[in-house]
C-alpha positions as CSV (number, residue, x, y, z in Angstrom):
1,X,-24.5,-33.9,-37.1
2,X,-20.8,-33.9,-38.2
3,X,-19.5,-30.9,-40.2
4,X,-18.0,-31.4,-43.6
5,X,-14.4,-30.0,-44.1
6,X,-15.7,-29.3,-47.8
7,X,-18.7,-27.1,-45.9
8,X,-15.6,-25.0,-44.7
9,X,-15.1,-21.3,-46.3
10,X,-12.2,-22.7,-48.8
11,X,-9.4,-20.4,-47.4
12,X,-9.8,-22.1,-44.2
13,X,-10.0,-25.6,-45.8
14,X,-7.0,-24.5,-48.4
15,X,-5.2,-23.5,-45.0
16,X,-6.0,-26.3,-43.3
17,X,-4.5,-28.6,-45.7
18,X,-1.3,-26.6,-46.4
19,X,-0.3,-27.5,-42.5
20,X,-0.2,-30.9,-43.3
21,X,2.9,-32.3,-44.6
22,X,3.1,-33.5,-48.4
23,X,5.9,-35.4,-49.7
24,X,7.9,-32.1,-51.1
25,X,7.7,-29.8,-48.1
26,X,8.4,-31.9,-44.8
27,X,11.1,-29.2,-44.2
28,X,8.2,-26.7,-43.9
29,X,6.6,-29.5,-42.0
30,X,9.2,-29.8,-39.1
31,X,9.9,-26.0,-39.1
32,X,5.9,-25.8,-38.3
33,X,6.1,-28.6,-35.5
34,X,9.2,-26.7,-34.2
35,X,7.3,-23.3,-33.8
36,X,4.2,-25.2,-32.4
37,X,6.7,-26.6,-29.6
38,X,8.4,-23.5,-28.9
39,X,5.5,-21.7,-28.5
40,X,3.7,-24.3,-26.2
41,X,7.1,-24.4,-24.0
42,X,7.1,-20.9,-24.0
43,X,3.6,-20.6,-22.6
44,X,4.0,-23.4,-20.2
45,X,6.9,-22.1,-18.6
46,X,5.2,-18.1,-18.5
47,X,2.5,-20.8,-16.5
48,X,4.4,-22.3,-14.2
49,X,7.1,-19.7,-13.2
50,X,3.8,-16.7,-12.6
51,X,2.9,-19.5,-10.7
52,X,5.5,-20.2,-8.5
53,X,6.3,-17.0,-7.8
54,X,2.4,-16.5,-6.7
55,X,3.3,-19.4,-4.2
56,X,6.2,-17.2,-2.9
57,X,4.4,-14.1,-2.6
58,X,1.8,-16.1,-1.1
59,X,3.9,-18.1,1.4
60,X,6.0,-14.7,3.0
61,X,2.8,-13.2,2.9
62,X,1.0,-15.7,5.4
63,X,4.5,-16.1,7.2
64,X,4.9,-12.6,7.9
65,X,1.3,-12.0,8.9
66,X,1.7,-14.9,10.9
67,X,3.6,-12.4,13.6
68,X,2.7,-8.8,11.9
69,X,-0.9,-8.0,12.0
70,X,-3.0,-6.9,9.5
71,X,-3.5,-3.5,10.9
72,X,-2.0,-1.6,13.9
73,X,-2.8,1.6,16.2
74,X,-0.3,3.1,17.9
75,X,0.2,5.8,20.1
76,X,2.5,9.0,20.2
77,X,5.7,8.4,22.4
78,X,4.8,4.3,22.4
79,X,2.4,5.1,24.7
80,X,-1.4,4.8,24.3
81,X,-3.5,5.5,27.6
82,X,-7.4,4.9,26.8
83,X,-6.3,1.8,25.0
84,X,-9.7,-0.2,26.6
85,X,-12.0,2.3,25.1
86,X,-10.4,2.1,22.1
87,X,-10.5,-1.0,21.5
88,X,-14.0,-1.6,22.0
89,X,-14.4,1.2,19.1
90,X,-12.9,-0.3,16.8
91,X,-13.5,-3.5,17.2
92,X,-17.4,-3.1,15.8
93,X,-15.5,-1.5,13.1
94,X,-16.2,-3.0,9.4
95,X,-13.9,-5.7,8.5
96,X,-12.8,-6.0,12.2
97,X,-12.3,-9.8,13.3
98,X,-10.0,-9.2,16.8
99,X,-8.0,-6.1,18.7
100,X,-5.4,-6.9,20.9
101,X,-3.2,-4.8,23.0
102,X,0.9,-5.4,22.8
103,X,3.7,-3.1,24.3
104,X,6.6,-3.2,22.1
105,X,10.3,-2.0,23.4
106,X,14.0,-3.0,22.7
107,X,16.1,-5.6,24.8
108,X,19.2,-7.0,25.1
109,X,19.1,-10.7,25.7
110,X,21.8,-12.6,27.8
111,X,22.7,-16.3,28.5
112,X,25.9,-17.4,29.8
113,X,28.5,-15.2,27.7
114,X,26.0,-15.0,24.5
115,X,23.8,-11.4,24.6
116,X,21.7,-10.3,21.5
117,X,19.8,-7.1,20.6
118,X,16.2,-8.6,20.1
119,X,12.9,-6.8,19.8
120,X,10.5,-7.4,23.2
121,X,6.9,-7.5,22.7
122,X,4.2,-7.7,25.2
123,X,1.4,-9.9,24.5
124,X,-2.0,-11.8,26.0
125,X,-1.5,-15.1,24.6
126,X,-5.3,-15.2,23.7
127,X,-5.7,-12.1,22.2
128,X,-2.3,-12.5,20.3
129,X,-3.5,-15.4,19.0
130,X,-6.6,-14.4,17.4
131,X,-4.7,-12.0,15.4
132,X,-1.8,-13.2,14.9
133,X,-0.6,-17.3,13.6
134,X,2.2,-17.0,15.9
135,X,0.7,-20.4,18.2
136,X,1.1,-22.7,14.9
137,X,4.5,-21.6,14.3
138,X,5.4,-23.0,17.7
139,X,8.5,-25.5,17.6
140,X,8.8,-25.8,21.6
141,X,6.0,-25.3,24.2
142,X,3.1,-23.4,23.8
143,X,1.9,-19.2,23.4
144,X,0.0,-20.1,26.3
145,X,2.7,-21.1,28.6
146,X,3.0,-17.3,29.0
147,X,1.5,-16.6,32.3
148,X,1.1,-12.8,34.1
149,X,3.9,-13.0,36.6
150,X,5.6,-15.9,35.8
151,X,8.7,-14.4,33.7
152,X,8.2,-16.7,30.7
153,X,9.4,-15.7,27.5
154,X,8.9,-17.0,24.4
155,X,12.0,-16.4,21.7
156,X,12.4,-16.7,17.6
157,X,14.7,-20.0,17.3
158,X,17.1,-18.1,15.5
159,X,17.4,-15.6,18.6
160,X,17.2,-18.9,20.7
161,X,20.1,-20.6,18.9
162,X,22.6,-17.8,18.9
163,X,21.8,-17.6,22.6
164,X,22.5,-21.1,22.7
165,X,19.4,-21.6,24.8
166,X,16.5,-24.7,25.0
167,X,13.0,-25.1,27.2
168,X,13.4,-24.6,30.9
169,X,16.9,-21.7,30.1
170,X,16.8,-19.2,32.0
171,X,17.9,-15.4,30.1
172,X,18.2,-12.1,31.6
173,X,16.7,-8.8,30.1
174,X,18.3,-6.0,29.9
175,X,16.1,-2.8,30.0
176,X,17.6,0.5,27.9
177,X,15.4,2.3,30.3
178,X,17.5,2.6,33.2
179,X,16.8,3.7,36.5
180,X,18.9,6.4,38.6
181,X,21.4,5.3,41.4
182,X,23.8,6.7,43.3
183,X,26.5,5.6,41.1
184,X,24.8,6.5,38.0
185,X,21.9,4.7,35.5
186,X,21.8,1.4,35.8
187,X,19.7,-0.8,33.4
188,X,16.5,-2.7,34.7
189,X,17.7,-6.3,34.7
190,X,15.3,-9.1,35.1
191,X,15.6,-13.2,34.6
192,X,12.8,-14.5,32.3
193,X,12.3,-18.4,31.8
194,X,12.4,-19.8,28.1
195,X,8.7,-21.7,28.3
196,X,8.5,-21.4,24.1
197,X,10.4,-20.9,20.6
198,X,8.8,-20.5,17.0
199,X,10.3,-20.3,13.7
200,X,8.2,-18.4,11.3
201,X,11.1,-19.0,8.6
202,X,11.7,-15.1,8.4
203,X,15.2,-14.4,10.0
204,X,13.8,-10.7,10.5
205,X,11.5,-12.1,13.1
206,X,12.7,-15.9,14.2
207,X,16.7,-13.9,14.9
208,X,15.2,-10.9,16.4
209,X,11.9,-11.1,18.6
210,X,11.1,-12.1,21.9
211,X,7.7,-12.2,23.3
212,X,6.8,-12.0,26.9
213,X,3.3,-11.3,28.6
214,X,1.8,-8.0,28.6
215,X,1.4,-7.8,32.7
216,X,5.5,-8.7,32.7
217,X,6.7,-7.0,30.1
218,X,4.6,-3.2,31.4
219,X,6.5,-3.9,35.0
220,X,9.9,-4.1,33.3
221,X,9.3,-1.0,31.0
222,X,7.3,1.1,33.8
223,X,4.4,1.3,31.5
224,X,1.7,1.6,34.3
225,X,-1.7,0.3,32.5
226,X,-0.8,1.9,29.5
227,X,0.2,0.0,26.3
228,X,2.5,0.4,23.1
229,X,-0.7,0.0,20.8
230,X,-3.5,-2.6,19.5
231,X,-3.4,-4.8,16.9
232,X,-6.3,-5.6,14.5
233,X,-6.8,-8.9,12.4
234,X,-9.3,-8.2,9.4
235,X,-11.6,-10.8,7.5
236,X,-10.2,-9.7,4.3
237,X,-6.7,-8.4,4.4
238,X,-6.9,-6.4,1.1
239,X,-9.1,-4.6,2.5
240,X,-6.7,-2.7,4.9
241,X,-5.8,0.6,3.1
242,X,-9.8,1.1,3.0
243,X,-10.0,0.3,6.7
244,X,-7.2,2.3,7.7
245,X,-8.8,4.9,5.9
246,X,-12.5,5.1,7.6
247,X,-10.5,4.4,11.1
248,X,-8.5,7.7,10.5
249,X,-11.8,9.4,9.8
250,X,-13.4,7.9,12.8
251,X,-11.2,8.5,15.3
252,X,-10.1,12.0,13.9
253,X,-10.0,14.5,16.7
254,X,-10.0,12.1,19.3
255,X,-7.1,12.0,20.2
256,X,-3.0,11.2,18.6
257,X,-3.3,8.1,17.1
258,X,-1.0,6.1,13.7
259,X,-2.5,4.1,12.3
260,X,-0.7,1.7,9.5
261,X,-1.2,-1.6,8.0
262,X,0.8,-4.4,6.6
263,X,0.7,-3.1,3.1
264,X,2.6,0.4,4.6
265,X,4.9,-1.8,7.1
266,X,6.6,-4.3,4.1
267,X,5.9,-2.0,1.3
268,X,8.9,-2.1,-0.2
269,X,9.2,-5.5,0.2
270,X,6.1,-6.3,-1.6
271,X,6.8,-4.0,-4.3
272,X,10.0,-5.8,-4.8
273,X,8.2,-9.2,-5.4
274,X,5.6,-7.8,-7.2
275,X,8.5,-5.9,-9.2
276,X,9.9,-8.9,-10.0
277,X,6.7,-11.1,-11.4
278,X,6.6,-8.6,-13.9
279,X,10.1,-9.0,-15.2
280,X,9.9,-12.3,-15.4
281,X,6.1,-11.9,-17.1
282,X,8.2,-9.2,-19.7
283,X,11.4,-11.9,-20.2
284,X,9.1,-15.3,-20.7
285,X,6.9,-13.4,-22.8
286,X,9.6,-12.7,-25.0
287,X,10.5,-16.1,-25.2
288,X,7.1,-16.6,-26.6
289,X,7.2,-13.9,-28.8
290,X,10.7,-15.6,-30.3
291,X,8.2,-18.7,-31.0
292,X,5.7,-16.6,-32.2
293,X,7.2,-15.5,-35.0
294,X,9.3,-18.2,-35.6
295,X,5.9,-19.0,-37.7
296,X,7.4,-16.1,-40.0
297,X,9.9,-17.5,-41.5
298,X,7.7,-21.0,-41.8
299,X,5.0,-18.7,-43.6
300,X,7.6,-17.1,-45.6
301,X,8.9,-20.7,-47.1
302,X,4.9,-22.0,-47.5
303,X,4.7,-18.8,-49.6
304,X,7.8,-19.5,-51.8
305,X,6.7,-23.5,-52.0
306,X,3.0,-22.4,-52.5
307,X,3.7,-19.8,-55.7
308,X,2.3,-21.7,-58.4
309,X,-0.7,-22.9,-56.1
310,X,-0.9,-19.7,-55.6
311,X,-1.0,-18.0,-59.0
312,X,-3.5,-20.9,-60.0
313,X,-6.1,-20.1,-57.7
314,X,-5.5,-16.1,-58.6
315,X,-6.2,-17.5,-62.0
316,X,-9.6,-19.2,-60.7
317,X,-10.6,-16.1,-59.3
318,X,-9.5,-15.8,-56.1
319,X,-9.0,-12.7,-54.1
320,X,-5.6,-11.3,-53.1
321,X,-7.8,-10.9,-49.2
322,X,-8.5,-14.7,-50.1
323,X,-5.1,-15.5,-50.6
324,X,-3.8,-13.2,-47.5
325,X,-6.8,-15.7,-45.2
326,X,-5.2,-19.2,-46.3
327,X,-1.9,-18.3,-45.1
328,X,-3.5,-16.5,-41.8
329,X,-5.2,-19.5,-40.9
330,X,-2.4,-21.9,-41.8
331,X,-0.4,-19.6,-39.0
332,X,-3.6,-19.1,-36.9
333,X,-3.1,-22.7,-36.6
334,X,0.1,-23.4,-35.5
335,X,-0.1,-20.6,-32.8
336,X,-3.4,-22.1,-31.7
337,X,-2.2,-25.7,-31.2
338,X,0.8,-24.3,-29.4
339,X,-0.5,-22.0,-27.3
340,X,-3.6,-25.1,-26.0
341,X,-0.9,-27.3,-25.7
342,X,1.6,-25.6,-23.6
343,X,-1.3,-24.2,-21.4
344,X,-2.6,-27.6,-20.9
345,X,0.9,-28.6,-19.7
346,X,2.2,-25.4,-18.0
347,X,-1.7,-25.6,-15.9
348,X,-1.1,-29.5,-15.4
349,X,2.7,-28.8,-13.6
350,X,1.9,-26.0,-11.6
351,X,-1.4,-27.6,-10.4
352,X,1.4,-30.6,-9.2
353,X,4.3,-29.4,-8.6
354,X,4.5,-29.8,-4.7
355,X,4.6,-33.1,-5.9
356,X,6.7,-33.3,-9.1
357,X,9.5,-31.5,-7.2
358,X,10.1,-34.1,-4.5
359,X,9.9,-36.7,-6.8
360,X,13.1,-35.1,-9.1
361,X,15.1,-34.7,-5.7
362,X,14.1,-38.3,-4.6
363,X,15.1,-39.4,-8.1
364,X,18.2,-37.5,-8.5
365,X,19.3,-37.2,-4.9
366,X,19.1,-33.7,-5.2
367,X,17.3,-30.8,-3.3
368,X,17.1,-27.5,-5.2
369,X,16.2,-25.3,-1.6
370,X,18.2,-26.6,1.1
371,X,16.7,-26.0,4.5
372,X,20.3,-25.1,5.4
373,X,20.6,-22.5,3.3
374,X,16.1,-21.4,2.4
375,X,13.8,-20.6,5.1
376,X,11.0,-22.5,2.2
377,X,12.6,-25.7,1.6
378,X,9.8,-26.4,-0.8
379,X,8.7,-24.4,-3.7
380,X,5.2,-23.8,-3.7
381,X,2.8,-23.0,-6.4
382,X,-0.6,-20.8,-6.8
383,X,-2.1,-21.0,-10.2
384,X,-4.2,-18.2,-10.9
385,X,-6.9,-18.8,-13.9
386,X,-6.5,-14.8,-14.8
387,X,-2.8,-15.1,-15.2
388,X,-3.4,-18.5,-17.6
389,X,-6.1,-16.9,-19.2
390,X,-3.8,-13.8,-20.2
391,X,-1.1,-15.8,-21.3
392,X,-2.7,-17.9,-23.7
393,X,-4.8,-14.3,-25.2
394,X,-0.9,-12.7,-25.5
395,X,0.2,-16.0,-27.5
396,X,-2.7,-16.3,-29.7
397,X,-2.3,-12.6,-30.0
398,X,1.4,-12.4,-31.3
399,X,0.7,-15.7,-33.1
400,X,-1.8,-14.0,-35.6
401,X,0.1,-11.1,-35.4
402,X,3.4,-13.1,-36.9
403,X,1.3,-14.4,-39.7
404,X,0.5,-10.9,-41.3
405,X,3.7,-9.8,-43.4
406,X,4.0,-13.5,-44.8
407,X,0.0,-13.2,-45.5
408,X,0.6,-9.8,-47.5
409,X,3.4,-11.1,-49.1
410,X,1.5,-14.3,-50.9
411,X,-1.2,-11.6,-51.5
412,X,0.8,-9.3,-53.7
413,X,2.4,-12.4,-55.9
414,X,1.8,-11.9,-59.5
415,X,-0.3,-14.9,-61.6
416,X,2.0,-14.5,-64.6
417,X,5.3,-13.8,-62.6
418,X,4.8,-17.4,-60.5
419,X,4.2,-19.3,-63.7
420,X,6.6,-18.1,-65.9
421,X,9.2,-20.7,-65.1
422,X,6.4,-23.5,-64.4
């Protein structure tokens, strides 16, 4: 069954009707609508910005885990011997998807009269793949097309560009390990075929690494059957610091292992976005907190328009905590309608702005990341309920929190005072 609004408490029906407009206060009115819409753009855009920039963080994370790895175990000098038995250790370890072995060592690249400084790692397509989204980043030929003996590399397409270099090129690889000669130390030199290029969209990694297979890449370094290190892929990758934790304990006193994860490699990187959500969070909220108590000065005026209401219903009996509730609620209100509305559309934007976006560049023949100049050339978005859910709590919160000084004022008016001149 229906409720009444004359079953309501009266200070919230007297509240209630004081935020409609009457015929002498539609001033009062649009100064109300104003905060309401202030407040609700204020929210949406706290929304949709935390949200964005959750689709950033989101994206470089995936795009740099698609060549880092979750976790890594090195050994000392680059060198690690007993890698086999290692890996089978570790591999029933807790959170443990894949291992792979990799030999990592510096190179200078050459094509015609273009040479570059790259990063060469050596890999076994299969095992790299499993813990590693390098093969989906692929733009040319395959991770696979790396074969043992075969001299196939695989480059970044940035490296690949300033080389000047397509499918089917042929590069040489220059060695700083040189070997001894009669004339002096020469560098170990050896021709690799280009047989693959990827572009993760990270110039750290598509302008400076080259991979090649793990069998090549130990006979151009001397490496014997040893290997640079193994890399682990986890189900969850939060959960690397605890990992990397019970694998130092585990492996403690067997032998000269580091062990690191992607949360100690880019550190300061992710510290730097997170760093940055927060600012923003601190700068939109005050945006918000400008609209909040905007509802101030529109409680201030209801007070001054409201004096000889008020002093009657002082008369009648009422309270001054009575008064100090009508003018809470009429506030409450406004930040309440605000704050739903501009969730509703900040939450309704975000959810669909992969697809609002290209729709304003169609429209206006504009695109805000170029892929010229942005490695993402479309912004994404991840909405997280938790961030929504705080937002609109802060808003209500500062809302209710604006209405409390004009409250106290109407409170303390004086019966006689207000009607003197009535």
């Amino acid at each position: 069954m229906a409720i009444k609004l004359t079953t309501l408490p009266y200070e919230i029906f007297v509240g209630l009707r004081y935020t409609r407009a009457k015929r002498r206060n539609h001033f009062i009115s649009f100064i109300s609508m104003t905060s309401m819409i202030g407040i609700g753009l204020g929210v949406a855009a706290l929304i949709i910005v935390l949200s964005v920039m959750n689709g950033f963080q989101e994206e470089l994370r995936s795009r740099i885990l698609g060549v880092a790895s979750h976790m890594q175990i090195s050994g000392v000098d680059n060198k690690l011997a007993d890698w086999p038995i290692l890996a089978k250790e570790v591999e029933h370890a807790p959170h443990v998807q894949a291992v792979a072995p990799y030999i990592m060592a510096q190179g200078m690249l050459s094509y015609g009269q273009s040479v570059q400084g790259a990063i060469v790692r050596g890999v076994l397509p299969v095992d790299e793949d499993r813990v590693a989204d390098l093969g989906r980043h692929m733009r040319a030929g395959k991770l696979t097309d790396l074969k043992e003996g075969e001299f196939g590399i695989v480059l970044g397409a940035e490296l690949a560009q300033s080389l000047g270099v397509i499918l089917g090129d042929k590069v040489v690889v220059l060695a700083p390990q040189g070997q001894f000669t009669p004339t002096g130390i020469v560098p170990r030199i050896k021709q690799f075929r280009v047989v693959g290029i990827f572009q993760i969209g990270m110039y750290e990694y598509d302008a400076g690494l080259a991979l090649i297979h793990m069998a090549d890449a130990a006979k151009l370094y001397r490496m014997g059957s040893d290997v640079s290190g193994v890399r682990l892929k986890l189900d969850d990758l939060f959960a690397a610091p605890r990992v990397t934790t019970a694998l130092v304990a585990q492996l403690q006193g067997k032998g000269n292992y580091y062990i690191s994860d992607w949360t100690e490699q880019h550190a300061n990187f992710f510290r730097a976005v997170q760093m940055e959500k927060r600012v923003m969070f601190i700068i939109l909220a005050l945006i918000v907190a400008v609209a909040a108590f905007n509802i101030v000065s529109t409680l201030v005026m209801a007070v001054t328009d409201k004096r000889a209401d008020i002093a009657i219903m002082r008369t009648f009996g009422a309270s001054p905590s009575s008064i100090m509730q009508i003018f809470i609620v009429q506030g409450a209100l406004i930040g309440v309608i605000g704050t739903v509305f501009g969730a509703i559309f900040g939450v309704v934007i975000a959810l669909n702005i992969e697809t609002i976006v290209p729709f304003i560049e169609r429209t206006l023949g504009i695109q805000f990341l170029a892929k010229d100049v942005y490695y993402i050339s479309e912004l994404p978005s991840h909405l997280l309920w938790g961030d929504v859910a705080v937002i609109t709590v802060m808003s209500f919160i500062l809302s209710l929190l604006a209405t409390l000084y004009p409250s106290w004022r109407a409170a303390r008016i004086n019966p006689a005072e207000a009607l003197r001149y009535e």
